[in-house]
N, C-alpha and C positions, 0 to 999 in steps of 0.2 A: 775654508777647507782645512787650512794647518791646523785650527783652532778644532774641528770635531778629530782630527786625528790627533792629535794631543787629548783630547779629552776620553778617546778609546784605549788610547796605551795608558793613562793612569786608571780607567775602571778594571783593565785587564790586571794591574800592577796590584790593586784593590785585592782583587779576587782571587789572584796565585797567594797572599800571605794571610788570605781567612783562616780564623782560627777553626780548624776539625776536628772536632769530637773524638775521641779516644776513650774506648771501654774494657774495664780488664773483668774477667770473674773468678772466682778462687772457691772450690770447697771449704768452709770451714770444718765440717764431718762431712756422713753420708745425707744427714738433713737438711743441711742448711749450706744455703751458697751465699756469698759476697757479691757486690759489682762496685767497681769503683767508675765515675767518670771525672772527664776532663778534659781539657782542651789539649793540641797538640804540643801546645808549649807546656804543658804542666799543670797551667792556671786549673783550681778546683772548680767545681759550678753547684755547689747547695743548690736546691730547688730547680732543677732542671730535670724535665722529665726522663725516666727511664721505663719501661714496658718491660714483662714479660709476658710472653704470646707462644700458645700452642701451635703445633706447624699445622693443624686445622683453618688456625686463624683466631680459634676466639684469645678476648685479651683476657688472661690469668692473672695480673698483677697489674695496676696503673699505678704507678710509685713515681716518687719525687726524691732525689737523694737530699741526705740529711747535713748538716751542716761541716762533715768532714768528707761530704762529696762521694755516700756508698749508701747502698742500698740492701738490705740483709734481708732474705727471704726464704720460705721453706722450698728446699728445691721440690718441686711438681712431677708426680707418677709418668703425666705423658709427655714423649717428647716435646721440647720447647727453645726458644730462644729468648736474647733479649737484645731489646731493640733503645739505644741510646738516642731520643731525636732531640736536638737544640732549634732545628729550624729546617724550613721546607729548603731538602736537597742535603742537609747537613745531620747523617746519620750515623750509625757503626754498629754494629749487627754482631754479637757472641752468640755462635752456635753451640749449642749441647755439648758436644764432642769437645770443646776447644777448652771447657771448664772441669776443672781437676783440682786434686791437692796442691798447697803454695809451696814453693823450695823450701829446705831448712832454713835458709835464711831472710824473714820474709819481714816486707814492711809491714809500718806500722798500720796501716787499712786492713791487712788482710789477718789482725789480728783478733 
């Protein structure tokens, strides 16, 4: 019995320090948007999926970020989001509203 309770509090210990996906998106003008992803520590993810999806549903974009972990695309007429998924349960969602021009001082992705 110690022994599966031991084994519950390290799966729970596991699972509170997964790494969670983190997605930002930046205007670069009026046409074109950025995304960057990555994990909650920083870490980049080249080749991990990224979606854009009309709030219809259908999918607009099935993109893979590129090797500096962004994804550059023509921003889309109808409302949409985009949808960051590394793994079932492990996602982060930028709605429309939330993507805008980058501050004056702006890293080097959202260049």
């Amino acid at each position: 019995m110690r022994c599966l309770l031991i084994i519950g509090i390290a799966s729970a210990s596991l699972h509170a320090v997964a790494h969670e996906p983190v997605a930002r998106c930046v205007l670069l003008d009026a046409q074109t948007v950025r995304c960057r992803g990555a994990n909650n520590d920083g870490d980049e993810m080249p080749g991990a999926r990224m979606d854009v999806i009309a709030l219809s549903g259908e999918t607009l974009l099935e993109g893979r970020l590129d090797a500096r972990s962004t994804l550059t695309f023509k921003r889309p007429e109808q409302p949409f989001y985009v949808l960051f998924d590394i793994a079932p349960g492990l996602q982060s969602v930028v709605e429309q509203e939330e993507i805008m021009l980058p501050p004056t001082r702006r890293a080097r992705w959202m260049q």
